[in-house]
VEXDREN-2710 file (C-alpha; in Angstrom, 1 decimal):
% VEXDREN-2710
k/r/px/py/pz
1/UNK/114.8/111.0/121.6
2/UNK/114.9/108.8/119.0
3/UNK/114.7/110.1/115.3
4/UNK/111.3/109.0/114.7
5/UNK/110.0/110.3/117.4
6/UNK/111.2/113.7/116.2
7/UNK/108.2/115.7/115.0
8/UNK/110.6/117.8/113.0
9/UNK/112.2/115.2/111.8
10/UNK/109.0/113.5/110.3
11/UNK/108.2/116.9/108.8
12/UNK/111.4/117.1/107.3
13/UNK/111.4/113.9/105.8
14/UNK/107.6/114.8/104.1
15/UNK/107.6/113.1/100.1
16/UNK/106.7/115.7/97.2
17/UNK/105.9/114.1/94.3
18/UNK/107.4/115.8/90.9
19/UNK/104.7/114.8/88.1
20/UNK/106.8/117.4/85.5
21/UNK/108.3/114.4/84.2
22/UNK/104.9/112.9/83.2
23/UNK/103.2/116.0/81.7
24/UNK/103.2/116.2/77.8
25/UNK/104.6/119.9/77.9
26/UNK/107.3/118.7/78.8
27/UNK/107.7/115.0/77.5
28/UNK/105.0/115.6/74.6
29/UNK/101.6/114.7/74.3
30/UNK/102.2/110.9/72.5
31/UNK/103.1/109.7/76.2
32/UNK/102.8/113.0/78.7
33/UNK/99.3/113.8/80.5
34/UNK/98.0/116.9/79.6
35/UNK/96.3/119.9/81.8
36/UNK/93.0/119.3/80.1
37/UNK/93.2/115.5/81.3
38/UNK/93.5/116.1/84.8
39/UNK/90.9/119.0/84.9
40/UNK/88.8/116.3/83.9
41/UNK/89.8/113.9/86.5
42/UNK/89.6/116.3/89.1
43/UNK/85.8/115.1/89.7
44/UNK/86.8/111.8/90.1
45/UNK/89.6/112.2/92.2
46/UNK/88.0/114.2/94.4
47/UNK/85.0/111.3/94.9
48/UNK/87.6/109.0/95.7
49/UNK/89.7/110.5/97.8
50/UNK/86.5/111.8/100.2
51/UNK/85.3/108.1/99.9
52/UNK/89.2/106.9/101.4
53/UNK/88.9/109.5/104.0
54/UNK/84.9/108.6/105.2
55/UNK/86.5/104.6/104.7
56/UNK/89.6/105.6/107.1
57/UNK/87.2/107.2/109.9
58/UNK/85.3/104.0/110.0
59/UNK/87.9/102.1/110.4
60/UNK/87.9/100.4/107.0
61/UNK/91.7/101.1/105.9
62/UNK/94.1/100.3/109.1
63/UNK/97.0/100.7/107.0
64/UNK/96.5/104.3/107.4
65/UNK/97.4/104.2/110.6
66/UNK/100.1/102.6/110.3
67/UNK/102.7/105.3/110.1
68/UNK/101.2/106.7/113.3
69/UNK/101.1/103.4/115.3
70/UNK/104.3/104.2/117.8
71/UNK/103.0/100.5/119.3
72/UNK/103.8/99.2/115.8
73/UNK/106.8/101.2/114.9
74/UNK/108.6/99.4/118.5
75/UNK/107.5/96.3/117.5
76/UNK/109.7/96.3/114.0
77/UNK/112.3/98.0/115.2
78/UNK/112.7/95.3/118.0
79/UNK/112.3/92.6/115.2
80/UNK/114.7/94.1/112.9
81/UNK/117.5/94.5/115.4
82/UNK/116.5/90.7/116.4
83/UNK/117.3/90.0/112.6
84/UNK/119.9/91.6/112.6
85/UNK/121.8/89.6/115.7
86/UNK/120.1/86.1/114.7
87/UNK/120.8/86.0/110.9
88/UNK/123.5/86.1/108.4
89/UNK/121.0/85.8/105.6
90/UNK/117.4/86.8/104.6
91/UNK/115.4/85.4/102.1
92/UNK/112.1/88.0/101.6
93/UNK/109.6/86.0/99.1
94/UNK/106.7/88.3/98.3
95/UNK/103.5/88.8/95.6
96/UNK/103.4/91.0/92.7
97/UNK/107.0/91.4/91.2
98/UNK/107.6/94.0/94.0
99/UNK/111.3/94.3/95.2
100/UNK/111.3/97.1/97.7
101/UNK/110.4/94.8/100.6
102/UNK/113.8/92.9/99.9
103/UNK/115.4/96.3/100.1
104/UNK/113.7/97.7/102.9
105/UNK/114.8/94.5/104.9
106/UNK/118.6/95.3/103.8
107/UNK/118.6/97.7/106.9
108/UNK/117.6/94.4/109.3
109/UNK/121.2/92.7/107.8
110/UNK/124.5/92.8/108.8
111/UNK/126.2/94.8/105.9
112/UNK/129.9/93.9/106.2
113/UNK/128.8/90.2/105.6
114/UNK/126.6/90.7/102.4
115/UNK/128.0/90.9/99.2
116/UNK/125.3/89.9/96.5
117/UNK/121.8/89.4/96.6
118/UNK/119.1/88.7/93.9
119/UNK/115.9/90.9/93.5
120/UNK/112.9/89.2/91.6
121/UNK/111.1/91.4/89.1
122/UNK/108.4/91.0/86.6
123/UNK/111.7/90.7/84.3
124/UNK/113.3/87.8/86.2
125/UNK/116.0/88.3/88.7
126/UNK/118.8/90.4/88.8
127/UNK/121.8/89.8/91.1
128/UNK/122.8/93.2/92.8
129/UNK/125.6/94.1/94.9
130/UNK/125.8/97.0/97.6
131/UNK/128.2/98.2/95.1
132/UNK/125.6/98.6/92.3
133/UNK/122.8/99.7/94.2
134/UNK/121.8/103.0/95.8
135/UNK/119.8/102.4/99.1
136/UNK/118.8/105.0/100.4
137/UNK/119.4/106.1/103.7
138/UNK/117.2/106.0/106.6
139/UNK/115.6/102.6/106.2
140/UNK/113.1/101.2/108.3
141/UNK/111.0/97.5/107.7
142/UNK/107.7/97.9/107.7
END
């Protein structure tokens, strides 16, 4: 059984999101969110998130699924691994001054053969090594 088809294993790998970092308790109240701020949000939030879950059950919002498409999941795993064999080099050009996509892709490349790479940011590009750059481990394209 492979790892993602693990149901333990997807539990285990579950995100938490910290927000302690981003509360003004703790970072003050110039730039920190306070308690009394997300009370009042809690309304809203609510509304939206019921109106993403009515949008999901109608089929609206696909990408949803995507995490629970095993169909899907076979098909980039059979194109990574052909990336992998076929190419010494990948060049990921993207929208929106994102750069995970390039380092998702990482996983797809032969590592003992890459040495430098750029990553495109709303700043300009930065050249990173493996060296300088934590990627953390396990990877998969989407």
């Amino acid at each position: 059984m492979e790892r993602w088809e693990d149901k333990d294993w997807i539990t285990s790998m579950s995100i938490t999101f910290d927000f302690n970092g981003m509360m003004a308790e703790n970072i003050g109240p110039l730039h920190g969110i306070g308690e009394d701020e997300i009370d009042e949000m809690k309304d809203r939030i609510g509304r939206v998130h019921q109106d993403l879950k009515r949008r999901r059950k109608a089929g609206g919002l696909a990408f949803y699924e995507l995490p629970h498409d095993d169909d899907m999941l076979s098909e980039v795993i059979k194109k990574s691994e052909a990336i992998r064999r076929e190419c010494e080099n990948l060049v990921v050009l993207g929208t929106g001054g994102r750069h995970w996509e390039g380092l998702l892709s990482l996983r797809a490349l032969p590592h003992h053969t890459l040495t430098c790479f750029l990553i495109k940011t709303k700043t300009g590009f930065h050249e990173c090594s493996l060296r300088t750059i934590s990627i953390p481990e396990p990877l998969l394209v989407f």
